[in-house]
C-alpha positions in Angstrom: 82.5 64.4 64.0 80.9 62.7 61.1 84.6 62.4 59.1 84.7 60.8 55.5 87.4 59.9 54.1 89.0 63.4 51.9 89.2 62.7 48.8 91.7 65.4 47.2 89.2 67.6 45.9 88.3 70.8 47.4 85.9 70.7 43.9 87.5 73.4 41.8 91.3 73.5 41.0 91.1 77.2 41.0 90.5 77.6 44.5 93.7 76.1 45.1 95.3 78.1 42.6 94.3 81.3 43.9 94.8 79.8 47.4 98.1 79.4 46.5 99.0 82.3 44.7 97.8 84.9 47.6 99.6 83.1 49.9 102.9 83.1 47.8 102.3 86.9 47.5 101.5 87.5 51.3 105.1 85.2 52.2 106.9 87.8 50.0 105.9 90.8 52.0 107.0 88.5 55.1 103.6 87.6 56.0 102.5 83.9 56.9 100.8 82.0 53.6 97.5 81.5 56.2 96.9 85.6 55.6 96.6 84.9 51.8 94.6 81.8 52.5 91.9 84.1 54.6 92.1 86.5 51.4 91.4 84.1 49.0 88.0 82.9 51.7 86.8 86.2 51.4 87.9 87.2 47.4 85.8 83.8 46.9 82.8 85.1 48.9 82.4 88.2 47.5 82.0 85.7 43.8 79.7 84.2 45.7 81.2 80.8 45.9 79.5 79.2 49.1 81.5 76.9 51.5 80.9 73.6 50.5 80.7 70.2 52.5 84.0 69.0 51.5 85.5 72.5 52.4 84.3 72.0 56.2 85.4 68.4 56.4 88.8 69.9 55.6 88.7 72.7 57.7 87.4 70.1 60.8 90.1 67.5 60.1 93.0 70.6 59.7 91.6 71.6 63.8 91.4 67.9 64.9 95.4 67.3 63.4 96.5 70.2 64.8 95.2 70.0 68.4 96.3 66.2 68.4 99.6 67.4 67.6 99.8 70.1 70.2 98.6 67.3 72.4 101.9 65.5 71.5 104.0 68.0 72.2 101.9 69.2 75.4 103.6 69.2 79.2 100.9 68.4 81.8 103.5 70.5 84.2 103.1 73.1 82.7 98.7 73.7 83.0 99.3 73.7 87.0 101.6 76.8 86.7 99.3 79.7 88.3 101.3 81.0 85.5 98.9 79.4 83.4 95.3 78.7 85.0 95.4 81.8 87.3 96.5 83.9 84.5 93.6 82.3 82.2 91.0 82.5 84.2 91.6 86.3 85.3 92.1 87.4 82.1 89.0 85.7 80.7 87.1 87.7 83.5 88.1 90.8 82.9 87.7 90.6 79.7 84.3 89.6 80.1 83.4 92.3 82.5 85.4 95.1 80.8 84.0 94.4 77.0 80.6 92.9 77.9 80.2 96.7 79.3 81.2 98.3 76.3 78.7 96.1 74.0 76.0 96.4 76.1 76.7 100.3 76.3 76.5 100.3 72.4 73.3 98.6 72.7 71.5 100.6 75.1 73.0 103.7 73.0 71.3 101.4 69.8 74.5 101.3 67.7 73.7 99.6 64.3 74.0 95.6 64.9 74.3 95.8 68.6 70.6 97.1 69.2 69.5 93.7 69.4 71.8 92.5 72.1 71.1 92.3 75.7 73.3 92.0 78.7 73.6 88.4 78.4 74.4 88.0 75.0 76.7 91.3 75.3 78.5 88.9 77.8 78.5 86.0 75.3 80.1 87.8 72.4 82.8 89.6 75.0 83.1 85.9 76.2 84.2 85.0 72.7 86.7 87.8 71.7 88.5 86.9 75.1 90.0 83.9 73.4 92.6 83.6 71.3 93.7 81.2 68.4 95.3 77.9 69.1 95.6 77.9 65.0 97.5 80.7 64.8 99.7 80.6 67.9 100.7 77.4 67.2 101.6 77.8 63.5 103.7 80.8 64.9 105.4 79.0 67.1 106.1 75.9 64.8 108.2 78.3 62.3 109.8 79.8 64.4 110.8 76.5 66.4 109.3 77.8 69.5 107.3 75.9 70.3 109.4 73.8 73.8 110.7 77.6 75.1 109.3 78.8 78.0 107.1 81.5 76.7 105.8 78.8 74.1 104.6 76.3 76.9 103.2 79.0 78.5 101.4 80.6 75.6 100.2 76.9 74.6 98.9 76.4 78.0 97.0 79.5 78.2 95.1 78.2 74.8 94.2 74.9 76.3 92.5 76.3 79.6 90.8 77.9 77.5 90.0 75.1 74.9 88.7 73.7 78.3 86.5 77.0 79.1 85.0 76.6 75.4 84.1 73.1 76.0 82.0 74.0 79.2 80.1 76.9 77.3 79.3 74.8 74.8 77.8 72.2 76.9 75.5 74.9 78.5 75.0 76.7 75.7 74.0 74.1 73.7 72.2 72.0 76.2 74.5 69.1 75.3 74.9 67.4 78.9 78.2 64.8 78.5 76.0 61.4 78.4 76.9 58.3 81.1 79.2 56.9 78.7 81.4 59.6 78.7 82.3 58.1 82.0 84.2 55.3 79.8 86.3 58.0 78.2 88.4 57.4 81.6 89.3 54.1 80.6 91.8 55.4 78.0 94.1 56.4 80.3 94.8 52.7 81.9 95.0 51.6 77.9 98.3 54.3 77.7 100.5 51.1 77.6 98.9 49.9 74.7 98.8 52.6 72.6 102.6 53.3 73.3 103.1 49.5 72.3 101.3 49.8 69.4 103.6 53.0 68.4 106.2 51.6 69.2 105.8 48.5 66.5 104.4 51.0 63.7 108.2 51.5 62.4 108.7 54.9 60.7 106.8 54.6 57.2 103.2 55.1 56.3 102.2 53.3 59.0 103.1 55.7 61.6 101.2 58.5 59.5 97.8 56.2 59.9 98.5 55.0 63.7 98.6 58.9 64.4 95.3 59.6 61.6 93.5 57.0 64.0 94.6 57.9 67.3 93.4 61.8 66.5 90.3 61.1 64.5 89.0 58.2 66.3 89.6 60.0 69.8 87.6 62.4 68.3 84.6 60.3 67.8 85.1 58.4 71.1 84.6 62.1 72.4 82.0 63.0 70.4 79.8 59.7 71.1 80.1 60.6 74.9 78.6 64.5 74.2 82.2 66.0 74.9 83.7 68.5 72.2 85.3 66.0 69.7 88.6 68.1 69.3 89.2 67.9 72.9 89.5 64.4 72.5 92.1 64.3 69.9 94.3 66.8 72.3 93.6 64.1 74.9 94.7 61.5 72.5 98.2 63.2 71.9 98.6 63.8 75.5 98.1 60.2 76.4 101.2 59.2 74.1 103.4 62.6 74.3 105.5 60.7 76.7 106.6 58.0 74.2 109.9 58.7 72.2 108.4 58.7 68.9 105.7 60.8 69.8 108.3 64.1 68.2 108.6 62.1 65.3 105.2 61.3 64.7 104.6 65.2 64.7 107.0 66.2 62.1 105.1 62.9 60.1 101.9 64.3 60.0 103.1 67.9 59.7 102.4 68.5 56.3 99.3 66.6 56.5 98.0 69.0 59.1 99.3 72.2 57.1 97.4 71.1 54.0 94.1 70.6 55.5 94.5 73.8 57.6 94.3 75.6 54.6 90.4 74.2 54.5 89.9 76.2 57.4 91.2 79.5 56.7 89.6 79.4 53.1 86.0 78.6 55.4 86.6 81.7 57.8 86.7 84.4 54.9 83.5 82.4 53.1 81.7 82.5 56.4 79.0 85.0 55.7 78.2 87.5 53.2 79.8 91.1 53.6 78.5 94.1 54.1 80.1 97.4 54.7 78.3 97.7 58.3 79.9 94.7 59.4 83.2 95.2 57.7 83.2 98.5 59.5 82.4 96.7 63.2 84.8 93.9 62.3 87.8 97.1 61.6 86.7 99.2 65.4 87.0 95.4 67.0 90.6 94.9 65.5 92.5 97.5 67.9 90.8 95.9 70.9 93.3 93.2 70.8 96.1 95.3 72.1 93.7 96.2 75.5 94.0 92.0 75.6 98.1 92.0 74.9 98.0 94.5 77.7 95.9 92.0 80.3 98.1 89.5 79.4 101.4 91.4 79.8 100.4 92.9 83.4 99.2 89.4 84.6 102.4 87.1 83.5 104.5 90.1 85.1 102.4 89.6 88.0 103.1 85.8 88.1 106.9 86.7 88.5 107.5 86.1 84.9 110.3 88.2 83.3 109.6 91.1 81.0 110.6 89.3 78.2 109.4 85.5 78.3 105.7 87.7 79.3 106.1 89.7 76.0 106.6 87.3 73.6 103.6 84.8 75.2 101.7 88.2 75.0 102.1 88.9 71.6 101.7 85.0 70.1 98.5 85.7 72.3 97.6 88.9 70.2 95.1 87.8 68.3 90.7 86.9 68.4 90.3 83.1 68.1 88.4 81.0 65.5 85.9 80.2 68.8 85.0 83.4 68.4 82.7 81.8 64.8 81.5 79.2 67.3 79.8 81.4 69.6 78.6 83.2 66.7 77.1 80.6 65.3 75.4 79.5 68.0 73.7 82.9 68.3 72.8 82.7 65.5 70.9 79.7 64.7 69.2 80.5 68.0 67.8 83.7 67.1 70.1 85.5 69.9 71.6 87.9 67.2 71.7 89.0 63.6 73.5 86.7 61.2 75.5 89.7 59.9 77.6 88.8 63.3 79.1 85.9 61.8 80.8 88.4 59.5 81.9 91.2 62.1 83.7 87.9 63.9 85.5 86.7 60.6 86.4 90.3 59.6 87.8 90.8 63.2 89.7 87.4 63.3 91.2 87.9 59.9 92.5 91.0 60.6 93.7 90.1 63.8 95.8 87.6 62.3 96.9 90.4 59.7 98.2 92.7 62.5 99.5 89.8 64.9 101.6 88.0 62.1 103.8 90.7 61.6 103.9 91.6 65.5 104.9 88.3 65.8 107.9 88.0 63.1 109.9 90.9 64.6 108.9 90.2 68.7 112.4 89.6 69.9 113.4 93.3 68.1 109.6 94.8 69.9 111.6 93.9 73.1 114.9 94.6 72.2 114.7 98.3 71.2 112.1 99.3 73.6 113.7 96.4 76.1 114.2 99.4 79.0 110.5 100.2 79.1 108.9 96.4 79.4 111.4 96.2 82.5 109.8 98.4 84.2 107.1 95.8 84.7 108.9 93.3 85.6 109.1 91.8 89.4 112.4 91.6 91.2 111.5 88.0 91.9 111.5 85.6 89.0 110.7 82.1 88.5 114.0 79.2 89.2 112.8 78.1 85.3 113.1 81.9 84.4 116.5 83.2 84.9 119.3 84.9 82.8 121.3 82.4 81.5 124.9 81.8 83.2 127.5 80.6 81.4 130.0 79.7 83.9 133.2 80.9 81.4 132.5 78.7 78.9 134.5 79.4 75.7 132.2 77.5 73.1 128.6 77.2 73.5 126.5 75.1 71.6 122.9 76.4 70.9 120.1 73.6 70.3 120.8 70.4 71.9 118.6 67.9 69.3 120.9 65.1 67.9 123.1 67.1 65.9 124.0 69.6 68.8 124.3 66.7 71.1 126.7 65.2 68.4 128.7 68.5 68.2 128.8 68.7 71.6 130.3 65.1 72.5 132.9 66.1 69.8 133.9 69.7 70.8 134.1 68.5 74.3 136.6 65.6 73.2 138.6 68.4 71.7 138.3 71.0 74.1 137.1 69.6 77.4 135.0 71.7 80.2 135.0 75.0 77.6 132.1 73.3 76.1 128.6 74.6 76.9 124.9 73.2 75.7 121.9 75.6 75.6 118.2 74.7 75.0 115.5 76.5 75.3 113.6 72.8 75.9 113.8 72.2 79.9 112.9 68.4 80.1 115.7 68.2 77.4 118.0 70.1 79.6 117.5 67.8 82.2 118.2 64.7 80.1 121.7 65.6 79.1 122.6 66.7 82.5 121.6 63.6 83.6 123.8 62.1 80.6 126.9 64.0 82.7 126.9 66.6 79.6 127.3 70.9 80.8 123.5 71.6 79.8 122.3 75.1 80.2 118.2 76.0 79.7 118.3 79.5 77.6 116.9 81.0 75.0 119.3 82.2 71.9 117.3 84.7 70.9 117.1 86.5 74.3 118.4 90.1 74.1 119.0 90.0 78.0 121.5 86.7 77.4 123.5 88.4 75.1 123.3 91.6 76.8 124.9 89.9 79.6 127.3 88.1 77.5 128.6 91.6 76.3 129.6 92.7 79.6 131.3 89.4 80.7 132.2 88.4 77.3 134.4 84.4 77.3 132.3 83.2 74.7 134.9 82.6 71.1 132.8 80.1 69.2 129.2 80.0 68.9 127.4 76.9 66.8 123.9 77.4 65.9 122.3 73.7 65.0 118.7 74.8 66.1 115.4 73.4 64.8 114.9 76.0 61.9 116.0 78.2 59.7 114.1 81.0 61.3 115.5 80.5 65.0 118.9 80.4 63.7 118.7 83.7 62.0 116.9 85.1 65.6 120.5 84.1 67.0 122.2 85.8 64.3 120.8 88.8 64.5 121.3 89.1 68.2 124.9 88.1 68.2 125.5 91.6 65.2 123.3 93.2 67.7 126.2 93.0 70.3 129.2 93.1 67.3 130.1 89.4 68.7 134.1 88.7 67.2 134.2 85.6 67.6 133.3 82.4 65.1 130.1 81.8 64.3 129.3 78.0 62.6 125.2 77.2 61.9 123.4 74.2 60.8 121.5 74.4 56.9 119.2 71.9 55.2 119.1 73.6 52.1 121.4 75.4 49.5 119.2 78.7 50.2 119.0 78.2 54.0 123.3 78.3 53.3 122.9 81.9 51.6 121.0 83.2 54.2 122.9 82.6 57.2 126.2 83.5 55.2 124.5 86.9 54.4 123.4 87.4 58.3 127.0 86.7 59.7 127.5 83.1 59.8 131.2 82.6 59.0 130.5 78.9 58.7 128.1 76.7 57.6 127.5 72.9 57.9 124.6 71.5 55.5 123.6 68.3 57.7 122.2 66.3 54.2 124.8 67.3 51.9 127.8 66.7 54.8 126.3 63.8 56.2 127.7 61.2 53.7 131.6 63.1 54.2 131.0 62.3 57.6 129.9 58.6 57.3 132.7 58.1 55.0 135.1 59.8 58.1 133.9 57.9 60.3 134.5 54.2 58.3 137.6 55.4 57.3 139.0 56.4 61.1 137.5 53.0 62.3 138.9 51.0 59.5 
């Protein structure tokens, strides 16, 4: 990965002002910015404004930063869950078989671009569309604070099996055999220690920031120089340190960091290839193939003794074609397997897939909610022990989102009110933690329609306090607590003066702003202790 250092220039300031207006626009009709930034790729394109050097260093960095930081905030547990590899590996083969068929009957029927294919390559491009994007699903799950719930581990794991699939294809594909020294790669695991040292004494500045730039980029060149994908070595980088207590904090650092540069790579997926109207029309008939994926996924987790719900929201974060899919593409390509206009079918068909997914995605716990009776149906009579409806043993006050401000509330309200008090998280090793600390720690999910439906019927439940990771997830809990006309209190957690609005407007009949109250509270707490 031949990085230089990025200089802020992406080389005209109006790409980033039309970057930025067409992703303002799309966030106002509720869609992410990232379906503005693929707009403005392809509005630049059609100018004819090539993808430039600079733009693909950005767009490689924004992949390497993101993947270290799924890498931080990765369980090894969870990739040894059949619910994961078996699932995976299934999934990609029937995909393989069941589209590879359908390509290669296009070709034999000689269907526009897919003349030229043959079986194997038929196999290849169904090889690609079986993915899905880590990009995506993780940027999903990051706004919506999902990212520690069940159905986000599981959706996350999924992606890196088959991060790990992509790096064997490309090894044959390519011809790029790892070299001996990739044998040495193995000696970063004994050197854990010192990296969690090293973190350790980096404090919580600017220096943190660059420990993590190093760790991510330099593991990707460590990778790289041994013939191994380079952005697999920057997820092995965060892996090696996720363990550390300041690995969560070092994610939120370089958060923004990784959201600018991602930008890079949207802009280079619409600027990918010219278009034409043959392969804009190819890239539109791939687009409702996605769904025929979602409904794989959906019958395989079910299978796996997942419940209806945790399968259906890891199905549809899954509902989408992956940036791979350019990869594969490209390799085609450049070795004569296949017209170039395929580069622009995949980009078409990725963008759009992100178009339709993004939406899907905003309103997934009201997909399962209203049509909640038919994804039943599917679901096993046995379930996983990590997968149960939530019981809350008569509590009278629960606290949703056990981070330090819940945990705070929760050592308070119990002081006040003793036993009543309940903690829920949707974050099991957290779970674990505080019931280990002697606290009444519950793993669910606020946003599950079954919990509350369940709380309806055997209803103790008179104060509710949301202090969850976002603004999003609280608003999730708010709308299922008007779902089921809850009458009790309802206090939640703001950052901002707008955030207050917001969950005032969707039934919050207190609100606590956490910077604003946090110097009332220091001067409490000196003057009870005085």
């Amino acid at each position: 990965m031949d990085f230089e250092w990025v200089a802020i220039a992406l080389g005209d300031v109006a790409w980033i002002s039309l970057a930025f207006v067409l992703g303002f626009l799309a966030r106002m009709i509720t869609l992410p910015p990232l379906v503005g930034f693929l707009a403005t790729g392809f509005i630049l394109n059609y100018l004819g404004i090539a993808s430039g050097e600079m733009l693909q260093k950005l767009a490689d960095l924004g992949i390497t930063l993101l993947l270290f930081t799924v890498g931080l905030k990765l369980n090894l547990k969870v990739l040894i869950r059949p619910q994961v590899w078996s699932v995976t590996v299934l999934h990609i083969a029937t995909i393989i078989a069941l589209f590879g068929a359908i390509i290669f009957g296009l070709a034999l029927m000689s269907v526009s671009l897919f003349s030229s294919l043959d079986l194997k390559i038929s196999l290849m491009l169904a090889f690609a569309l079986s993915f899905s994007s880590t990009v995506f699903v993780v940027k999903s799950l990051e706004e919506k604070g999902e990212m520690k719930s069940l159905h986000g581990r599981i959706a996350i794991g999924i992606l890196v099996m088959q991060d790990l699939a992509a790096v064997i294809f490309l090894a044959v594909s390519t011809g790029k055999i790892p070299s001996l020294w990739a044998l040495l790669l193995f000696l970063l695991i004994p050197m854990r220690p010192l990296f969690h040292h090293l973190l350790q004494k980096t404090g919580h500045g600017e220096l943190l920031i660059l420990y993590g730039l190093v760790l991510a980029l330099g593991g990707a060149e460590l990778f790289e120089l041994g013939g191994v994908k380079d952005d697999l070595g920057a997820l092995i980088m965060g892996v090696l340190i996720s363990t550390h207590p300041k690995a969560k904090e070092m994610a939120k650092s370089m958060l923004g960091f990784k959201d600018l540069f991602l930008v890079g790579f949207f802009l280079s997926i619409g600027m990918s290839g010219h278009l034409s109207l043959e392969a804009l029309i190819i890239g539109l008939l791939l687009v409702p193939f996605i769904f025929i994926k979602s409904a794989l996924f959906f019958a395989l987790m079910t299978r796996f003794r997942l419940r209806a719900r945790t399968s259906l929201l890891a199905t549809l974060n899954l509902t989408n074609y992956s940036e791979f899919g350019l990869i594969v593409a490209a390799i085609g390509v450049a070795n004569g397997w296949m017209d170039g206009q395929w580069l622009v079918v995949i980009a078409i068909a990725l963008s759009l897939s992100f178009v339709v997914a993004a939406p899907i995605n905003n309103f997934d716990d009201m997909i399962y909610g209203q049509f909640r009776n038919f994804w039943m149906k599917f679901q096993c009579k046995e379930r996983l022990p990590d997968d149960q409806l939530l019981d809350t043993l008569g509590a009278t006050i629960a606290i949703f989102g056990m981070g330090r401000v819940g945990s705070g509330a929760y050592d308070r309200m119990r002081l006040f009110h003793g036993d009543t008090v309940v903690g829920i998280d949707f974050d099991a090793e957290l779970i674990k933690k505080h019931q280990a600390a002697g606290r009444k720690a519950l793993h669910g999910d606020p946003s599950d329609a079954d919990f509350w439906d369940k709380i309806e019927r055997d209803h103790s439940i008179k104060l509710v306090m949301l202090a969850l990771p976002n603004l999003e997830a609280n608003l999730d809990a708010l709308a299922q607590l008007r779902g089921i006309s809850f009458p009790g209190r309802i206090a939640a957690t703001a950052r901002y003066p707008d955030e207050e609005i917001r969950l005032r407007q969707s039934g919050a009949t207190a609100v606590f702003n956490i910077y604003t109250e946090a110097g009332t509270g220091f001067a409490d707490h000196v003057e009870v202790n005085n």
